[in-house]
C-alpha positions in Angstrom: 7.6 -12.2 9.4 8.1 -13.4 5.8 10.7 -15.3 4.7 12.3 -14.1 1.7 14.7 -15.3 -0.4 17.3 -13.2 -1.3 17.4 -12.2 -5.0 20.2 -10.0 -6.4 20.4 -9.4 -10.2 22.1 -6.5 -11.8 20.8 -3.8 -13.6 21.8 -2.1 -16.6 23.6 0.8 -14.7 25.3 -2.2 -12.8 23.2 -1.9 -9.7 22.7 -4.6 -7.2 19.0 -5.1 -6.0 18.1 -6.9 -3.3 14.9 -9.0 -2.5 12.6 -7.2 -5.2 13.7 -4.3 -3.5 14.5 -0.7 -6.2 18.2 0.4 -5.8 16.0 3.5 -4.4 14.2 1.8 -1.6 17.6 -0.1 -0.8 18.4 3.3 0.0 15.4 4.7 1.9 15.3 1.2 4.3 18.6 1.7 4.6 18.9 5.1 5.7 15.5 4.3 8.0 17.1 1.5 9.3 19.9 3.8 10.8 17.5 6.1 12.7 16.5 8.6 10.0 13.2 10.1 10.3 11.4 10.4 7.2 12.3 14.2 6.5 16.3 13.2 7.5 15.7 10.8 4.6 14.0 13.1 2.3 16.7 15.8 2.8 19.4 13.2 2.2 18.1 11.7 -0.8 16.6 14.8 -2.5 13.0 13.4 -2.2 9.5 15.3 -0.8 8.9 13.4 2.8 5.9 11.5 1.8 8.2 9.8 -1.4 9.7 8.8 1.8 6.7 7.5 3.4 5.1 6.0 -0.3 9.3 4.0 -0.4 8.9 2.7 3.0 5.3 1.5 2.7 6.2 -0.6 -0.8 9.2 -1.5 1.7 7.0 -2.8 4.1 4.7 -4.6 1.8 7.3 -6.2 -0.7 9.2 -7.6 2.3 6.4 -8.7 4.9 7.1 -6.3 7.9 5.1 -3.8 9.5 7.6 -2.5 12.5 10.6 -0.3 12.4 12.3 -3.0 14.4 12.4 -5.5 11.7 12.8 -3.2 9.1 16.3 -2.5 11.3 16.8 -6.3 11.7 16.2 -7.1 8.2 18.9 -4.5 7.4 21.2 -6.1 10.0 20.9 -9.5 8.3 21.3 -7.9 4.7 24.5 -6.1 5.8 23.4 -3.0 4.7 24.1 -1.0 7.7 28.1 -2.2 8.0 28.2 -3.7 11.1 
């Protein structure tokens, strides 16, 4: 896995993004990161299930990973699933 150094700027809307990551894909990892299935997320977030699939690959790619598992562990370290 990649290390990546955490970057978060604010945008004009005053919306934190983290690692390169859209507030958007924030979201979808996220919500994947909880044990969403694609179509969960989709419904959630008002998005077609492959959106879902197109945020998690750019996920995937902007970050490193390739597994679910650290996809969850990245989220863990992040704190963005409140634990």
């Amino acid at each position: 896995m990649n290390t990546v150094a955490t970057t978060r700027t604010l945008n004009g809307a005053g919306e934190t993004r983290l690692d390169g990551l859209s507030v958007r894909e924030t979201e979808v990892l996220r919500l994947i990161a909880l044990g969403h299935t694609s179509a969960e997320v989709a419904r959630q977030l008002h998005l077609s299930p492959r959106t879902v699939e197109t945020h998690r690959a750019r996920i995937n790619r902007k970050l490193g990973l390739s597994k679910r598992a650290e996809l969850v562990r990245y989220a863990l370290r992040r704190g963005l699933l409140g634990v």
